[in-house]
Each structure stands twice: as structure tokens, then as C-alpha cells.
C-alpha positions in Angstrom: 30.6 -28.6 7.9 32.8 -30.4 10.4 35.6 -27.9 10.7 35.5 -25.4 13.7 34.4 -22.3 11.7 31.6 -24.3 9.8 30.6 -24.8 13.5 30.5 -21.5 15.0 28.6 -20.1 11.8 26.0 -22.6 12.4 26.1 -21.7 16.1 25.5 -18.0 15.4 22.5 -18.9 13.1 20.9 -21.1 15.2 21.4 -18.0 18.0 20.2 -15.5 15.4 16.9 -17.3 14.1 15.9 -17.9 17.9 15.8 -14.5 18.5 13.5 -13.1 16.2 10.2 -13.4 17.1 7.6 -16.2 16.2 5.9 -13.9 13.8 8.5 -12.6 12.0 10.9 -15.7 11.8 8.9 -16.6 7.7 10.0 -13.1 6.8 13.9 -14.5 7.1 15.6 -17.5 5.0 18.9 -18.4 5.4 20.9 -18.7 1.8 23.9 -20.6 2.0 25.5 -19.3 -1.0 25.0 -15.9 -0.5 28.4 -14.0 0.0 29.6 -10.3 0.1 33.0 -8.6 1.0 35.3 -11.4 2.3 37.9 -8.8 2.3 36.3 -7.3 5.8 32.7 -8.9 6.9 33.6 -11.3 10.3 30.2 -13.0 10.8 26.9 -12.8 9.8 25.7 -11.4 6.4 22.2 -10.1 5.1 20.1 -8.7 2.4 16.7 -7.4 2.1 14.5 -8.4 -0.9 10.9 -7.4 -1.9 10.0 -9.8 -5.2 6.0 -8.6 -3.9 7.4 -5.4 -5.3 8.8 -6.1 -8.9 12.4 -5.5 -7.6 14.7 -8.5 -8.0 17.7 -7.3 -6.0 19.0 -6.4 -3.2 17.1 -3.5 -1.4 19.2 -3.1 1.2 22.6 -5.2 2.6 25.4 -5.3 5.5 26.6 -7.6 7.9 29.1 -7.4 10.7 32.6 -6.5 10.8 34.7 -6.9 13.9 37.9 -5.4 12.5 37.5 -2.6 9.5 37.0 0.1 12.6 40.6 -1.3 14.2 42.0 -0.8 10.7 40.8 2.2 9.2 42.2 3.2 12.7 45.7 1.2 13.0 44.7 0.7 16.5 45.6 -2.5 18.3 41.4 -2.4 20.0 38.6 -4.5 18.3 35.8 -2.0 17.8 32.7 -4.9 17.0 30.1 -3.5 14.6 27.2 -4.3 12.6 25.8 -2.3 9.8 23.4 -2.0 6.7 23.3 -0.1 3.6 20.9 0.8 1.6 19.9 0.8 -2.3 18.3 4.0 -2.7 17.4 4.3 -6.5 15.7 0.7 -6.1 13.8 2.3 -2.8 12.4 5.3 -5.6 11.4 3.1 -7.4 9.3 1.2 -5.1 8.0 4.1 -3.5 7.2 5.7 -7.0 5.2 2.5 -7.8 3.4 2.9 -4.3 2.5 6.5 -5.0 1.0 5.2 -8.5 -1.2 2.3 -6.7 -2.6 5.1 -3.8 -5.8 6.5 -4.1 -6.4 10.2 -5.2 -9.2 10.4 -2.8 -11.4 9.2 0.2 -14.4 9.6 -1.7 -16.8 6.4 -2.2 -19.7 8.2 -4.2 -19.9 11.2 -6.3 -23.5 12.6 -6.5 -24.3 14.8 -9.6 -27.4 16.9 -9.6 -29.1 17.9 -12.7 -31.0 20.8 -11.9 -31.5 19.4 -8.6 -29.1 20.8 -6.7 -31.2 21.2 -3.2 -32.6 17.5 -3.5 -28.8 16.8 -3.7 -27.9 18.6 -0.6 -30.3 16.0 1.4 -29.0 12.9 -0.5 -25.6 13.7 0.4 -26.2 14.2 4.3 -28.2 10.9 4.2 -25.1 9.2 2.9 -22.5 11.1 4.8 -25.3 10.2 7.8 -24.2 6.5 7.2 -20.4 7.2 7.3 -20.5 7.0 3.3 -17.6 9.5 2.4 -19.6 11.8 -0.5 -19.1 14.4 -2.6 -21.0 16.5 -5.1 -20.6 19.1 -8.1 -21.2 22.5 -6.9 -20.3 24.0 -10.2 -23.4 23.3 -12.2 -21.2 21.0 -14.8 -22.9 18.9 -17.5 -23.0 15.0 -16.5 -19.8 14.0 -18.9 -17.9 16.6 -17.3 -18.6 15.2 -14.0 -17.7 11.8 -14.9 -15.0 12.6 -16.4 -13.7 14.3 -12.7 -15.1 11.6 -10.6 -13.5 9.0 -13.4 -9.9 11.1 -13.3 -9.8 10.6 -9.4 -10.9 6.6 -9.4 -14.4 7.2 -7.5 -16.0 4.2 -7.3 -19.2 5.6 -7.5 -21.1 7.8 -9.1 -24.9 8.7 -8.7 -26.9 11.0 -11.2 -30.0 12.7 -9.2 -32.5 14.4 -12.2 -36.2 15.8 -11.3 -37.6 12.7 -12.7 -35.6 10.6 -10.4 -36.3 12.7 -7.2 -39.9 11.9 -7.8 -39.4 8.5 -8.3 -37.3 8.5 -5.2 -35.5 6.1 -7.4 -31.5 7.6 -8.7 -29.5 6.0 -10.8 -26.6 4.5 -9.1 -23.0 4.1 -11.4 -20.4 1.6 -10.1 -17.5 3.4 -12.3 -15.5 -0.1 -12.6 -17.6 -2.1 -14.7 -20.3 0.4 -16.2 -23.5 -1.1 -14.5 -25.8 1.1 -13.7 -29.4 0.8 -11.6 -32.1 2.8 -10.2 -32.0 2.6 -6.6 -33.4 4.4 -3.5 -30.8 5.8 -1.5 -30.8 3.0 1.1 -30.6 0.5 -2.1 -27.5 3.1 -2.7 -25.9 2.5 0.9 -26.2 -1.3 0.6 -24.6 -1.2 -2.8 -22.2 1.0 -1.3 -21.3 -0.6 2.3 -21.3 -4.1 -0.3 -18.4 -2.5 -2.6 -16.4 -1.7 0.5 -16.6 -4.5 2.4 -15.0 -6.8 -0.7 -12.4 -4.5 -1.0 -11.5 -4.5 2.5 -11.8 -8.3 2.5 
């Protein structure tokens, strides 16, 4: 690490890890062993990883090389450069796994009448009142059917309003993830609801 090109690489690093800013400087390790092209890199050389993502190679590489320009040339001038490629099958696949893990929908509670389709109307403005993203079956489908749709698009919520429950006042409330299921009043509902999304965003 004595010799005169040991020192200059160390110089350079010490320049380039200064640089980056104080937030992103854990994002970046320096890995001694690492190595790629001898034949025409000059300096510096990099990859991008994401293990978070499954992938465990390269996503993308480069490095600089002060000389391939001049000699793809066979011009006596230095043209400096820097550059990065990148892996694109290995960028799919990330970005299929992504599309996987999305959601198919904005919607936090799906409200299914049975035979009550005007009490429904008012449930569903009281929850879209409270910023509660809600749909409902305008279709007139049977129950299984329904949960079956609001199961296919991951709704975390489903909430079954009958005639016996609209006199109650009292519906029964579905949390699609773990089957429980109570009878709740619709601000029960919101609480339940606002509770749910909170953890997640947590």
C-alpha cells in the first residue's frame, strides 16, 4: 500500500467518499477485491447491488477510462470518461417482482348490500366522508361472488350490510387477512379502518 499507485487509489477514494453526501455515504462500501477490465479501466471502479431485492449480482457496473476513447480513435488526445452499464434482464426481473408486490387497488373497504342497496349508498358517503377509499357492488351479485372480487383485488376490507343489520345499525365488518369478522356501527367501522391503515403505514 506503500507504492505510488497504492497511494493515489487511496487518494481518489478518500476524494470520492467525501463527496457524497452524509445521507447517502451507508448506501456505498468500498470492496477491495472487486476488479473488472484491467485491459482499459484507469481509476475508479463500481457496481450496483440490491440483495433487498433477491438479486445477487451486479445490477449495473462501469468505471472510468481515460484512454479507450484516444484508442478506439488512434489519436495522440486523452479524451477522460466515466461510464455505467447496465444489466437489463436482472432490472425485469426486479421490476416484474415489484409489479407482483403492488396493489391492484386503492380501495380500503368493499361494502356489499343485500337487498339494501339504498342504505348502502349512505354508508359508503359516510366512509368516503372520512377519507375511507370505498367501493360497493352495483350488480346485485350474491355475497360469495363479491368476496371472491374484493378477495381477487387484495381489499382489506369487506363489509356485508343486510336489512337486519341496517336496523341494528350494527354491519358486519370482514378484515379479509385473517377472517375475523364483527358487528360494528359504521364509526366502530372507521376506527377499525383508520387502525388497519395506520399499522401498515407504520
Amino acid at each position: 500500500m506503500k507504492s505510488p499507485i497504492a497511494q493515489e487509489g487511496l487518494k481518489e477514494l478518500e476524494e470520492l467518499f467525501a463527496a457524497l453526501p452524509d445521507a447517502d455515504k451507508r448506501k456505498f462500501f468500498f470492496v477491495p477485491i472487486l476488479c473488472r477490465g484491467l485491459a482499459y479501466y484507469t481509476g475508479t471502479v463500481y457496481e450496483a447491488v440490491a440483495p433487498e431485492e433477491g438479486i445477487h449480482s451486479s445490477i449495473a457496473a462501469g468505471g472510468r477510462y481515460d484512454k479507450m476513447i484516444q484508442q478506439f480513435l488512434g489519436s495522440p488526445q486523452e479524451y477522460p470518461a466515466v461510464g455505467i452499464s447496465f444489466g437489463l434482464d436482472r432490472l425485469y426481473i426486479i421490476m416484474e417482482q415489484r409489479e407482483k408486490e403492488k396493489p391492484k387497488t386503492v380501495t380500503e373497504v368493499f361494502v356489499i348490500p343485500i337487498n339494501t342497496e339504498k342504505e348502502c349508498a349512505h354508508i359508503v358517503q359516510e366512509l368516503r366522508d372520512e377519507n375511507i377509499c370505498t367501493e360497493t357492488d352495483l350488480m346485485k351479485r350474491g355475497p360469495s361472488k363479491n368476496l371472491q372480487y374484493a378477495n381477487s383485488l387484495g381489499i382489506p376490507f369487506v363489509l356485508f350490510v343486510g336489512e337486519e343489520e341496517v336496523k341494528a345499525k350494527k354491519y358486519k365488518l370482514k378484515n379479509m387477512k385473517t377472517g375475523n369478522e364483527e358487528m360494528l356501527t359504521v364509526a366502530e367501522c372507521l376506527h377499525e379502518i383508520k387502525k388497519l391503515r395506520n399499522h401498515s403505514h407504520s
